[in-house]
C-alpha positions as CSV (number, residue, x, y, z in Angstrom):
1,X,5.0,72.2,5.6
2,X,1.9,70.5,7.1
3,X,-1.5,72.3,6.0
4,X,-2.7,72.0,8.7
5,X,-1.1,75.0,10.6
6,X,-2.2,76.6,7.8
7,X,-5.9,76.0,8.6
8,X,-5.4,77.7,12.3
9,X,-4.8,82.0,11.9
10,X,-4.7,84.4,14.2
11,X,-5.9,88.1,13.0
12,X,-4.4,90.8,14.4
13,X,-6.9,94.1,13.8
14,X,-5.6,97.3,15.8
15,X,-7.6,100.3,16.1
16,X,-8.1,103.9,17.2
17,X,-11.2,105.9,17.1
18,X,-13.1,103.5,14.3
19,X,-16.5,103.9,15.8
20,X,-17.7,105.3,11.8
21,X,-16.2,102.7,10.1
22,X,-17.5,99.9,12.5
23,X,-20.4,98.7,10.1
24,X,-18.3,98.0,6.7
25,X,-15.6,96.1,9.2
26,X,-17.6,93.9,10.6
27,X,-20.0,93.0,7.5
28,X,-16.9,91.8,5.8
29,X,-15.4,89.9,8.7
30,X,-19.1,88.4,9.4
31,X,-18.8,87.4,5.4
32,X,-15.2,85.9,6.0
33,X,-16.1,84.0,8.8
34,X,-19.3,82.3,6.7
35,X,-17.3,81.6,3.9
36,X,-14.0,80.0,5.6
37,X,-13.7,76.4,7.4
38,X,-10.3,77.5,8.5
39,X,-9.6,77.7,12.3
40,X,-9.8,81.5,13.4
41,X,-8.5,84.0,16.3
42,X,-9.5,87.1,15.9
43,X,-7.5,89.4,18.4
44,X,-8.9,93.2,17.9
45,X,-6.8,95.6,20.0
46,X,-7.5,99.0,21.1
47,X,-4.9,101.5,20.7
48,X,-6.6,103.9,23.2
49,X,-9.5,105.2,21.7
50,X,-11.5,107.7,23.4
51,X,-14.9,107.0,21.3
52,X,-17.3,103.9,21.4
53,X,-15.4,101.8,18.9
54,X,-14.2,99.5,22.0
55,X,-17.9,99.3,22.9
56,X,-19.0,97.8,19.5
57,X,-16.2,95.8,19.0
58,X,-16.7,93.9,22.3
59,X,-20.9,94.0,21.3
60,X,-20.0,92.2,17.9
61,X,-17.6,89.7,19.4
62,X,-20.5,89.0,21.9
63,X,-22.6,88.0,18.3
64,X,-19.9,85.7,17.0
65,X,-21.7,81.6,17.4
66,X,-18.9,79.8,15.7
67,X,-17.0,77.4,17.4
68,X,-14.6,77.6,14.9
69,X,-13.9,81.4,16.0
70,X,-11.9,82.1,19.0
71,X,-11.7,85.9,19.6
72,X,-10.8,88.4,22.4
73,X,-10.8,92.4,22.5
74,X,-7.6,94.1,24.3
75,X,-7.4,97.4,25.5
76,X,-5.9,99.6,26.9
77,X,-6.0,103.6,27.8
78,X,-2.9,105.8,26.7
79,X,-3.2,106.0,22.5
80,X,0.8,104.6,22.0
81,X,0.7,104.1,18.0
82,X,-0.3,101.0,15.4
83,X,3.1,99.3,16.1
84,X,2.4,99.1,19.6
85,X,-0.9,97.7,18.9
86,X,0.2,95.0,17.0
87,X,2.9,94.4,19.2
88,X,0.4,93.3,22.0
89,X,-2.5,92.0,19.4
90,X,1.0,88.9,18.5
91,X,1.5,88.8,21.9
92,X,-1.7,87.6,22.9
93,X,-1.8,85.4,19.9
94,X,-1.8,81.3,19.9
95,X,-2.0,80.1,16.5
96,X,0.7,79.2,14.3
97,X,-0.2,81.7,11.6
98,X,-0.3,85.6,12.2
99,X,-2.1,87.9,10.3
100,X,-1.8,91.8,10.4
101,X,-5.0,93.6,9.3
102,X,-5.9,97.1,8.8
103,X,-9.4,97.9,10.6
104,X,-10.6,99.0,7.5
105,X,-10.1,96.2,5.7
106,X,-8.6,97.6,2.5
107,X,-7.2,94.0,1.9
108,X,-10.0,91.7,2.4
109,X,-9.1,88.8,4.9
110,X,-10.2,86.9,2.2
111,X,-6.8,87.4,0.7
112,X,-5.7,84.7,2.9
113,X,-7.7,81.7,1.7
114,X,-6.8,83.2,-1.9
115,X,-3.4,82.9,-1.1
116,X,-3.8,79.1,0.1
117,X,-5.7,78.7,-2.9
118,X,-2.8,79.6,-5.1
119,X,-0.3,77.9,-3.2
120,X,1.9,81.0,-2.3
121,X,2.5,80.2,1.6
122,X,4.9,77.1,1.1
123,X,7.7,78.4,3.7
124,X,7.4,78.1,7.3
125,X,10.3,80.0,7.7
126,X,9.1,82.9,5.8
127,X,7.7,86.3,5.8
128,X,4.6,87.0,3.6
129,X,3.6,90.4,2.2
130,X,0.9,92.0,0.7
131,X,1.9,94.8,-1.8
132,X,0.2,97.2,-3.7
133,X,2.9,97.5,-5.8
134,X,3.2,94.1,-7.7
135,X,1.9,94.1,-11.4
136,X,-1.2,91.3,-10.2
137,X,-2.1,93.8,-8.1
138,X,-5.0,95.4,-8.3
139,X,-5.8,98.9,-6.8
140,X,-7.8,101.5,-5.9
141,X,-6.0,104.7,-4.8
142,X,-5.7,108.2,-4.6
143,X,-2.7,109.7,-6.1
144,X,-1.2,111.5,-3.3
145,X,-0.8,108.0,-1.7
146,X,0.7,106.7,-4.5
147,X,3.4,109.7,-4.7
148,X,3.9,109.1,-0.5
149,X,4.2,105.2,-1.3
150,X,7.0,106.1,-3.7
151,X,8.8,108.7,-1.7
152,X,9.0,106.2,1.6
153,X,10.2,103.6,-0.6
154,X,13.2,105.8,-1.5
155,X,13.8,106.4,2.2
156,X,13.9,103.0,3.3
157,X,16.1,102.0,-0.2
158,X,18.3,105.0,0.8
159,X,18.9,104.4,5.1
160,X,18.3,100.5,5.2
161,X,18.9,98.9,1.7
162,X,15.5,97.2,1.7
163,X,14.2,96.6,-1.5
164,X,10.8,95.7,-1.3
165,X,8.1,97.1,-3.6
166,X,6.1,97.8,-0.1
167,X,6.6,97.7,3.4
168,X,3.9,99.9,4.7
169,X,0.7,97.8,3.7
170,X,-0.3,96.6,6.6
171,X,-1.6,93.4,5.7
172,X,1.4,91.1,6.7
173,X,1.5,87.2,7.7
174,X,3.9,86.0,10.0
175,X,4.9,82.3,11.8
176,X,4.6,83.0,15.5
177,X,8.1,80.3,15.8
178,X,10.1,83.9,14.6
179,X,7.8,86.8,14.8
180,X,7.2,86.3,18.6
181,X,11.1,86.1,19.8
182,X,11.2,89.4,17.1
183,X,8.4,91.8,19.1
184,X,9.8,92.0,22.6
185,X,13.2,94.0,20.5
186,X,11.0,96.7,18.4
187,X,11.3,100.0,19.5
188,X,9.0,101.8,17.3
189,X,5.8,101.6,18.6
190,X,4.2,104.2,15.3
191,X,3.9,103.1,11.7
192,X,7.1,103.0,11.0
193,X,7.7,99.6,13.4
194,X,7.2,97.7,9.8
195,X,11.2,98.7,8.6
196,X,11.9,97.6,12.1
197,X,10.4,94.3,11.8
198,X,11.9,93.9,8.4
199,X,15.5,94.3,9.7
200,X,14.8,92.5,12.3
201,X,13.6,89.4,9.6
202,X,16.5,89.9,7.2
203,X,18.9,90.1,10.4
204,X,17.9,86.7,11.2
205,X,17.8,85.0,7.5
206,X,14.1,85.1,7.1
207,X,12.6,85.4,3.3
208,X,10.3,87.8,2.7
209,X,8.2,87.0,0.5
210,X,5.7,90.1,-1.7
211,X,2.5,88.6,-2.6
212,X,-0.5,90.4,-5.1
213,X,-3.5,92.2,-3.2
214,X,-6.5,94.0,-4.3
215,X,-6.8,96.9,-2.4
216,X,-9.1,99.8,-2.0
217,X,-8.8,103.2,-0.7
218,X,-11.4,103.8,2.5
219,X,-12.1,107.1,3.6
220,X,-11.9,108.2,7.5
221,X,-7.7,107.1,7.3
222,X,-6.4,108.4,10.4
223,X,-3.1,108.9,8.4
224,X,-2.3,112.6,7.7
225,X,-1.0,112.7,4.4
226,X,1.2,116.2,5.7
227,X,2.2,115.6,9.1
228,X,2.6,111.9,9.3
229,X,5.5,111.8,6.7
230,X,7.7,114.3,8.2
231,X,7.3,112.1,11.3
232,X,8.3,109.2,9.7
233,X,11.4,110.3,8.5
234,X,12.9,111.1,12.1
235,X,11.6,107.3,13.2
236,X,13.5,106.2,10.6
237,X,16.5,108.2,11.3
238,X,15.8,106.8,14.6
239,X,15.6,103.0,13.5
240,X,19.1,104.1,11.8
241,X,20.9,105.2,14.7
242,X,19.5,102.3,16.8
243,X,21.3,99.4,14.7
């Protein structure tokens, strides 16, 4: 595989309602984009927010001098869900490589360039994941996320046969030659659209590949550690029924 295309990424941040957590974000994207020679798109998408997050996103975009950095915001009004965002943040996306990013940058995008570094993105047609559950990897957690991480891995082991370590990190890299004929099909548009995408890669013979993170726990996760997994389960019993 030419390492070239591997110099050119797009990164995929969605968000809702991150106006507190703007400063840290962009401090370690500014850092990234110092450090890096690589060829970047930065494609922040706005899952509907109804603060000024979209405001300073668009303001620090404006600050970006780099003609190495291509970025754009998209937006739109209704609040849909994360897999929704993502959905469009791929679709607007034109480089080769596709990387999925939580806004608050639990896994640095630094972890890319590490990743090069170590030689662990080989495949073109291939899948690469970050999980928190590997024994390089390093994290910093609470331990009702840990407990939640376990319990979802038993649901998707049980209804799909998946057996990653972790499917819900969100800090995924794609090739746009598979991922982009895989969005237009996904049907979950909440956090579950990860399992869908998974089936979705093992349906058509793409390796997925789990690769070491550090990761640390920020605080302001929209996540609710009580409601959001009860809803979960009925999207996956949804995903079930669907194939």
């Amino acid at each position: 595989m030419s390492k070239k295309t591997l110099n050119n990424l797009s990164i995929i941040i969605p968000f809702y309602n991150e106006s507190k957590r703007t400063k840290k974000t962009f401090e370690i994207i500014k850092k990234f984009i110092k450090k890096n020679k690589i060829n970047i798109e930065i494609i922040f998408v706005n899952d509907g927010s109804t603060d000024d997050s979209a405001n300073l996103v668009k303001e620090f975009l404006l600050r970006i001098r780099n003609k190495r950095i291509k970025h754009k915001l998209v937006s739109y009004k209704k609040n849909i869900g994360k897999g929704y965002a993502v959905i469009q943040g791929i679709r607007k996306s034109t480089y080769p490589w596709i990387l999925t990013c939580d806004f608050d940058m639990s896994v640095l995008p630094s972890t890319y360039t590490d990743w090069l570094a170590k030689n662990y993105i080989v495949k073109k047609n291939c899948a690469y994941f970050a999980s928190r559950n590997l024994k390089k990897s390093k994290i910093k957690t609470l331990w009702i996320r840990k407990f939640y991480g376990l319990f979802f891995k038993l649901l998707i082991k049980f209804f799909f046969n998946i057996r990653l370590t972790d499917t819900q990190c969100g800090y995924k890299l794609y090739n746009s030659s598979y991922i982009k004929k895989i969005i237009p099909k996904l049907k979950s548009y909440c956090y579950v659209h990860d399992v869908e995408i998974i089936i979705h890669l093992m349906n058509k013979n793409i390796e997925i590949k789990e690769l070491p993170i550090k990761w640390i726990h920020r605080e302001g996760s929209k996540i609710s550690l009580f409601r959001d997994p009860i809803n979960m389960i009925f999207d996956l019993i949804k995903i079930k029924i669907s194939f």
